[in-house]
C-alpha positions as CSV (number, residue, x, y, z in Angstrom):
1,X,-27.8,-22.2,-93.1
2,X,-30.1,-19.6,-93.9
3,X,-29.0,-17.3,-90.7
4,X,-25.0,-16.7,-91.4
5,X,-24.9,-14.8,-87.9
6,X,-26.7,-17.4,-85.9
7,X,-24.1,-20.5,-87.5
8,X,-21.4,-18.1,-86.5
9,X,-22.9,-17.0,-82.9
10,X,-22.5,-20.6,-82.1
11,X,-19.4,-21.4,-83.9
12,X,-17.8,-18.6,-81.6
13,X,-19.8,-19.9,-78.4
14,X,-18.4,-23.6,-79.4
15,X,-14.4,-22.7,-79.6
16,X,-14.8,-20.2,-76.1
17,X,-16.3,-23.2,-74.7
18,X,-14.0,-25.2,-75.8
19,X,-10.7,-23.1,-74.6
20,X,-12.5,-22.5,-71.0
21,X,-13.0,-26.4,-70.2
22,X,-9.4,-27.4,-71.8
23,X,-7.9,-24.7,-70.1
24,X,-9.6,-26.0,-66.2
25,X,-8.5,-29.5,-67.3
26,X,-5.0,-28.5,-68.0
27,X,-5.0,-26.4,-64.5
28,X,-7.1,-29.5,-62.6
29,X,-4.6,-31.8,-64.2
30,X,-1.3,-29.5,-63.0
31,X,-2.9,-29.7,-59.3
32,X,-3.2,-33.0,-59.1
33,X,0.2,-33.8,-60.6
34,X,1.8,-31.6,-58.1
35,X,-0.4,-32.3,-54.8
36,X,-0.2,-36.1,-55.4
37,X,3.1,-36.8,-56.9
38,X,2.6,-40.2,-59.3
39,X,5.1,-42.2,-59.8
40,X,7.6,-40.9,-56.9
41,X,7.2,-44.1,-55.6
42,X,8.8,-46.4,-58.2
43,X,12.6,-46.0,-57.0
44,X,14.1,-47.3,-60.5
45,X,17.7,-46.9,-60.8
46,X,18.0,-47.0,-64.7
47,X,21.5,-48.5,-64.4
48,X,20.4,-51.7,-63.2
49,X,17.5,-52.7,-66.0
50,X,18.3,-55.2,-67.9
51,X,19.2,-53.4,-71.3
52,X,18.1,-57.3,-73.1
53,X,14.3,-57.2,-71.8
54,X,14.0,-53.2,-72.9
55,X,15.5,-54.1,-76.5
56,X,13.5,-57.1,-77.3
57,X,10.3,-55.5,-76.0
58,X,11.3,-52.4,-78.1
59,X,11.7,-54.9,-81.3
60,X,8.5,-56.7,-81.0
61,X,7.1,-53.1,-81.0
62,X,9.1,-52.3,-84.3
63,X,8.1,-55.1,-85.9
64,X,4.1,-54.4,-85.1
65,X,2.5,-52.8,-88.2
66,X,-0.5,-50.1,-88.2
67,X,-2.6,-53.1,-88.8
68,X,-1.3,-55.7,-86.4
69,X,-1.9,-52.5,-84.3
């Protein structure tokens, strides 16, 4: 820590590299979601689930703690 400017050079060099390689994975991750469409191929008609299997599934996941986690 005795250069300041040097600890801050790389500080800065750090967050632009990290906004340029979140910023391609956001735009690599956009491509692929639009050129390859997952999910389209599921064809679930929501009105037709059985509402009993979603609710207990939902309370066994209610009644998990952080720990049991």
């Amino acid at each position: 820590m005795e250069d300041l400017k040097k600890v801050g050079r790389v500080g800065g060099k750090a967050l632009v590299y990290f906004e340029v390689i979140s910023t391609l994975a956001l735009f690599i991750g956009l491509v692929v979601g639009n050129v390859l469409h997952p999910g389209s191929g599921f064809n679930i008609n929501a009105a037709t689930l059985d509402a009993k299997a979603v609710a207990d599934y939902a309370g066994q996941a209610k009644a998990q703690s952080i720990s049991d986690f």
